[in-house]
C-alpha positions as CSV (number, residue, x, y, z in Angstrom):
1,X,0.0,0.0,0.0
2,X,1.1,3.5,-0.7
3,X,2.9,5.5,2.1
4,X,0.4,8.6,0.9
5,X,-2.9,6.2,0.8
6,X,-1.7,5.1,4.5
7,X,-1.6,8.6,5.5
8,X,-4.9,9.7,3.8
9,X,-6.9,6.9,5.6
10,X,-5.1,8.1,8.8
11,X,-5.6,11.3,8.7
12,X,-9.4,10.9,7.6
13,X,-9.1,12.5,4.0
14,X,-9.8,8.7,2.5
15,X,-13.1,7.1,4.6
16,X,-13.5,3.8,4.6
17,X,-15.3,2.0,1.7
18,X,-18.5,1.2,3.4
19,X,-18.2,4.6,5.4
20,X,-17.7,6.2,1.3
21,X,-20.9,4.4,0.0
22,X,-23.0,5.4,3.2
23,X,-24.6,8.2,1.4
24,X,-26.3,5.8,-1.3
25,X,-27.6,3.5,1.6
26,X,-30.8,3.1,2.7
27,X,-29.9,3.7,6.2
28,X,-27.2,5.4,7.5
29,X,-24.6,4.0,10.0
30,X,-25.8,4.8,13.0
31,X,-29.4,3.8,11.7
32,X,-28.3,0.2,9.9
33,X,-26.1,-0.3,13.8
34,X,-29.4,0.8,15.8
35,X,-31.8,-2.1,13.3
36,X,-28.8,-4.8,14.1
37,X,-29.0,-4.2,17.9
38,X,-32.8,-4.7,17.4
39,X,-32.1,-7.8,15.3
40,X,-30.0,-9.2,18.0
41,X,-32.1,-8.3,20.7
42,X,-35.0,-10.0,18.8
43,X,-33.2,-13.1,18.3
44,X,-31.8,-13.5,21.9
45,X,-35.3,-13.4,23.1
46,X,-36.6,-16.3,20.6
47,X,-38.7,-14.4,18.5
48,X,-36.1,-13.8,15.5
49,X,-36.4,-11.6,12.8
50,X,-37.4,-12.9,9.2
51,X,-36.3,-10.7,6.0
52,X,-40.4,-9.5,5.5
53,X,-40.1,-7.9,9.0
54,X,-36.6,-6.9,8.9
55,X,-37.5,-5.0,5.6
56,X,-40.7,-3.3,7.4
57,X,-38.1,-2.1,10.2
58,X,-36.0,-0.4,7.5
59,X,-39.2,1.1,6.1
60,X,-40.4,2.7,8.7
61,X,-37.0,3.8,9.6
62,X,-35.9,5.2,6.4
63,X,-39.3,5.6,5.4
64,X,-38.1,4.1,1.5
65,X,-39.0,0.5,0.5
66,X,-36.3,-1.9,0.6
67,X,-35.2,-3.4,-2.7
68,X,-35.9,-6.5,-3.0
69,X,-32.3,-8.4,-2.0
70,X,-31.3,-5.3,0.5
71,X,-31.4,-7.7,3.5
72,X,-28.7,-9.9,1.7
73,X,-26.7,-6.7,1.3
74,X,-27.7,-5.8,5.0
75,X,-26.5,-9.3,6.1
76,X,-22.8,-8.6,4.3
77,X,-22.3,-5.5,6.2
78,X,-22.9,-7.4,9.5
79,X,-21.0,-10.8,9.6
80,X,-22.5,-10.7,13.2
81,X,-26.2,-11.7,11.6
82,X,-26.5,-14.8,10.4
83,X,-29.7,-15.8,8.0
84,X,-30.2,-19.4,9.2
85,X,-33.2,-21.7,10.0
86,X,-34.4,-21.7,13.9
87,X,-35.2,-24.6,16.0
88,X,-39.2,-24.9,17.4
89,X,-39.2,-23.7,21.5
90,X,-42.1,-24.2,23.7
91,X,-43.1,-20.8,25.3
92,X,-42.9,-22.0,28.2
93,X,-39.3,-22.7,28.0
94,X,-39.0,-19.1,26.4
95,X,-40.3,-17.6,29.2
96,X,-38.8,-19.7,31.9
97,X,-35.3,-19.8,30.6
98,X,-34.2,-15.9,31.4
99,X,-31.4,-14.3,33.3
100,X,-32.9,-14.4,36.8
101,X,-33.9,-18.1,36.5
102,X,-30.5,-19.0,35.4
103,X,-28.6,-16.6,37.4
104,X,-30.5,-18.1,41.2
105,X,-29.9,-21.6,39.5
106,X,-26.0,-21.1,39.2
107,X,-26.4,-19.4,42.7
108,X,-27.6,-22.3,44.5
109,X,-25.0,-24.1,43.3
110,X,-22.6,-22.1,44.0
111,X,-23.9,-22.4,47.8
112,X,-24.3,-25.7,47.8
113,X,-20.2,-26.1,47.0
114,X,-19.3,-23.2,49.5
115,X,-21.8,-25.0,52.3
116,X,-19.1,-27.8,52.1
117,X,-16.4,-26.6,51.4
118,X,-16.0,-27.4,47.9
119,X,-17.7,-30.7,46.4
120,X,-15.4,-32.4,44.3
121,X,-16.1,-33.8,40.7
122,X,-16.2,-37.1,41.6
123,X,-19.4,-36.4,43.5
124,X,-21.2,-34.1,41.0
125,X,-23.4,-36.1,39.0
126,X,-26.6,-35.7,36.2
127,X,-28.9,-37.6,35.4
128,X,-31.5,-38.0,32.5
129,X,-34.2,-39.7,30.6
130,X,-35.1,-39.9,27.3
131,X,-37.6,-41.7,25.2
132,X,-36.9,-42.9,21.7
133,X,-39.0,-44.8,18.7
134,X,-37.6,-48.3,17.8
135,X,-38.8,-47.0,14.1
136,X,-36.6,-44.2,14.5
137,X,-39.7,-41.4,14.9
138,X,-41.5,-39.8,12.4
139,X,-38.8,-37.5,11.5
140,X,-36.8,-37.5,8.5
141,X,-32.6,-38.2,9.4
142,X,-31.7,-35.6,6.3
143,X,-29.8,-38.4,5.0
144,X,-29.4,-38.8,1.0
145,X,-29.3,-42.0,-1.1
146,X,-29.1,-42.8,-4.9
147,X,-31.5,-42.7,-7.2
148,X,-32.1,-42.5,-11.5
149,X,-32.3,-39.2,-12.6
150,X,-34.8,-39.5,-15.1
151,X,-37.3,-39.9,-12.0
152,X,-38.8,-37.3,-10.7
153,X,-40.5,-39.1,-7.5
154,X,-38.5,-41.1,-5.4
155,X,-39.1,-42.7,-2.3
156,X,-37.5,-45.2,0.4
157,X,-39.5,-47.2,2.8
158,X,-39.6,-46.2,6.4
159,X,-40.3,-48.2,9.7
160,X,-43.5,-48.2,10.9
161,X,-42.7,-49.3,14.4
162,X,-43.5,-46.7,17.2
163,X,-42.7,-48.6,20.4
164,X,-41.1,-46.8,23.0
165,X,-38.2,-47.2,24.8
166,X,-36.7,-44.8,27.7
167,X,-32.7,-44.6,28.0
168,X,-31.6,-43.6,31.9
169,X,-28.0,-41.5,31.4
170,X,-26.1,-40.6,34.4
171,X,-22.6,-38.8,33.8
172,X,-20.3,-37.6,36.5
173,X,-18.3,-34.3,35.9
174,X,-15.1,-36.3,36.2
175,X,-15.7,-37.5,32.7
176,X,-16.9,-41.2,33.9
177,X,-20.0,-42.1,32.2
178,X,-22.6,-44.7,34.2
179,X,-24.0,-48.0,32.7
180,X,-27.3,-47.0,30.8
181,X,-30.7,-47.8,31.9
182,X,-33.5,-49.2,29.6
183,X,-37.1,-49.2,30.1
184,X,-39.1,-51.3,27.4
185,X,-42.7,-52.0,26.7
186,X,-44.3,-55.3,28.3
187,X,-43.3,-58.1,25.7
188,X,-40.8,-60.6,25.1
189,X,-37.7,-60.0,27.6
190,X,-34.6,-59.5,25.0
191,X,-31.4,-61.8,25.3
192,X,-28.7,-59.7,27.1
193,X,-25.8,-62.2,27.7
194,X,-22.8,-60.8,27.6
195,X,-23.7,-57.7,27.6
196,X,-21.9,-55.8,30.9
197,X,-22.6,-52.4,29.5
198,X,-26.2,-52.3,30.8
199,X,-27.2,-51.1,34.0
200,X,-30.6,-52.4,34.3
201,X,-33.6,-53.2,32.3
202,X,-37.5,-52.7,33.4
203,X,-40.7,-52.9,31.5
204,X,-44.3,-51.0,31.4
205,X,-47.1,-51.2,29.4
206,X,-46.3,-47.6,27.5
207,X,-42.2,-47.9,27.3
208,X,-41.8,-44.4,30.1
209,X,-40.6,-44.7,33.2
210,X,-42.4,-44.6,36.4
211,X,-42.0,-44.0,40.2
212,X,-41.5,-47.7,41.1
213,X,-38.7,-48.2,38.5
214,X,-37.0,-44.7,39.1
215,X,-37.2,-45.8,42.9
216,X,-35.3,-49.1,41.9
217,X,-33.2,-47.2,39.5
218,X,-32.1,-44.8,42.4
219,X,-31.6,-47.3,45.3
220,X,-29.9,-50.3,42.9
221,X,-28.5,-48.9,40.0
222,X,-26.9,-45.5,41.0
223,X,-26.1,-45.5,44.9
224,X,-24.0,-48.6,44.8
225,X,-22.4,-46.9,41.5
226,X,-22.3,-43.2,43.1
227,X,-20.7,-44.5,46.9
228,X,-18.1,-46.9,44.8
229,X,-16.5,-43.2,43.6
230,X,-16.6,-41.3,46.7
231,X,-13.2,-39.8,47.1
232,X,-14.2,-38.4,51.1
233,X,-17.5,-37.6,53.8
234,X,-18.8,-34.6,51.4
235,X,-22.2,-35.6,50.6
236,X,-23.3,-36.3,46.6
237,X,-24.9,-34.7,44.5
238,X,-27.5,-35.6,41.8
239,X,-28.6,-33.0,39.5
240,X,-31.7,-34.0,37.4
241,X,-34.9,-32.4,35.9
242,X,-38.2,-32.3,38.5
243,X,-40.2,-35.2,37.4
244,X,-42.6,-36.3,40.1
245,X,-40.9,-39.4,39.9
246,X,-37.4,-38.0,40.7
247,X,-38.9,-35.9,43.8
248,X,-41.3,-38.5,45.1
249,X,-40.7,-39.3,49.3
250,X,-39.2,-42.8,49.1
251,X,-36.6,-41.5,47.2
252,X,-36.0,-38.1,49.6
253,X,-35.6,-40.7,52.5
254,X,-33.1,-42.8,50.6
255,X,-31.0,-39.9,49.6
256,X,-31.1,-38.7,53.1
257,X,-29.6,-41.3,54.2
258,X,-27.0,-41.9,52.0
259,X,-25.6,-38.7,52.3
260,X,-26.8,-37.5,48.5
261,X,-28.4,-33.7,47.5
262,X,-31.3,-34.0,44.6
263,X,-30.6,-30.9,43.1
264,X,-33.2,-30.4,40.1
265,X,-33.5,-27.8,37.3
266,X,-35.5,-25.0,36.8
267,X,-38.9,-25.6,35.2
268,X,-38.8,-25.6,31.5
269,X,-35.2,-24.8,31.2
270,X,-33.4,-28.1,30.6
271,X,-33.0,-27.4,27.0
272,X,-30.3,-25.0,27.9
273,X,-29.4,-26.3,31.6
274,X,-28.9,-30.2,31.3
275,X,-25.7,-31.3,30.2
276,X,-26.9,-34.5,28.9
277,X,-29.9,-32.8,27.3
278,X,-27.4,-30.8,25.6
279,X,-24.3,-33.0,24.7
280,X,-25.8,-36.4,24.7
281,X,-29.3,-36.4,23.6
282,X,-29.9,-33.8,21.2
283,X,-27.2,-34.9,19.4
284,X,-29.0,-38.9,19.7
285,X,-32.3,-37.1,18.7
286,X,-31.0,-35.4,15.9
287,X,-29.8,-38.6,14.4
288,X,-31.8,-41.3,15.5
């Protein structure tokens, strides 16, 4: 670059090249920053803006219609905005999941650890359920096969099985990972010898789990697991969602005495809060 170009641009006799093309945009700069903070602002709060509503911003802004690709151009001059396609959330969750809820969440944990003088990973665990269609859901996978060009419809046969299954996930935060739990629907009992990576199996009529087998879950499957990786006294603690079936009395009283904290969730924010929500089954979900 030229030594006089370095010193025009310094000393502000050469503007920038979107700063130089400002006068034949629809908004100015300070307008165009003012419509992204709103974009953003929008978008945080799960109610994004599409390209029809960001254009009626600009319009009543400006008071001059958009053309018709100026939100792509718009887009380009903020690499911060993304155009992309949004995931379905409950209201409910949109409502629950907000600073304050998260912020008192994080602070009970925080004096929980301090209570005891710091909890070590090897007692921090969570726990989750999730239920899942032997036929793989009704969901498209987005995968692609083959098939002749020359045909213009093309299909591929898909499972019709719905039955139900529920997968029990527990996962301590010193990266050890507990034997999964199944729950099947009343049937045949399937062949499992040889199999040591399951931590129990259970059955009811719909597939979902229930108080008794959580309760048997609890008391068989994770305490003997759990006090097998206690590293000193300080109690344990189980972080999970507030099912009735996770808060139910028999399982306060066993906790109690076995030295373990239920710690659950806020309402309607596991989406965002549980780990295994987030890294294990989404993922699953999103696959399966």
């Amino acid at each position: 670059v030229a030594h006089q170009t370095l010193h025009d641009r310094a000393t502000g006799l050469h503007k920038p090249q979107q700063d130089g093309q400002a006068v034949n945009q629809l908004l100015t700069t300070t307008e165009e920053k003012v419509l992204m903070d709103w974009t953003r602002h929008h978008a945080m709060e799960a109610n994004p803006l599409n390209p029809r509503k960001l254009c009626m911003y600009a319009y009543a802004i400006s008071g001059k219609k958009p053309g018709r690709n100026w939100h792509y151009c718009y887009g380009a001059r903020n690499p911060v905005l993304k155009l992309k396609k949004p995931q379905s959330l409950d209201p409910k969750r949109a409502m629950n999941f907000n600073k304050h809820t998260v912020q008192d969440y994080f602070e009970k944990q925080r004096q929980i650890n301090e209570t005891f003088n710091g909890i070590p990973p090897e007692h921090k665990w969570n726990m989750d359920e999730k239920g899942i269609q032997m036929g793989g859901g009704r969901k498209n996978s987005g995968s692609k096969f083959y098939f002749d060009r020359t045909k213009k419809d093309v299909y591929r046969v898909s499972s019709d099985n719905l039955e139900l299954i529920t997968v029990i996930e527990c996962i301590l935060a010193a990266g050890i990972c507990m034997k999964p739990s199944f729950i099947l629907k009343d049937g045949p009992f399937p062949d499992v010898r040889g199999l040591e990576s399951i931590g129990s199996i259970s059955r009811t009529p719909n597939g979902w789990t229930d108080h008794d087998i959580c309760e048997r879950w609890f008391s068989d499957v994770f305490i003997p697991e759990a006090s097998s990786r206690r590293v000193n006294n300080k109690p344990i603690v189980l972080t999970l969602d507030g099912h009735s079936s996770h808060e139910q009395p028999a399982i306060q009283k066993i906790a109690y005495n076995n030295n373990i904290i239920i710690f659950c969730f806020p309402s309607k924010t596991t989406h965002k809060l549980q780990p295994l929500d987030v890294i294990v089954f989404s993922p699953v979900q999103r696959k399966w």
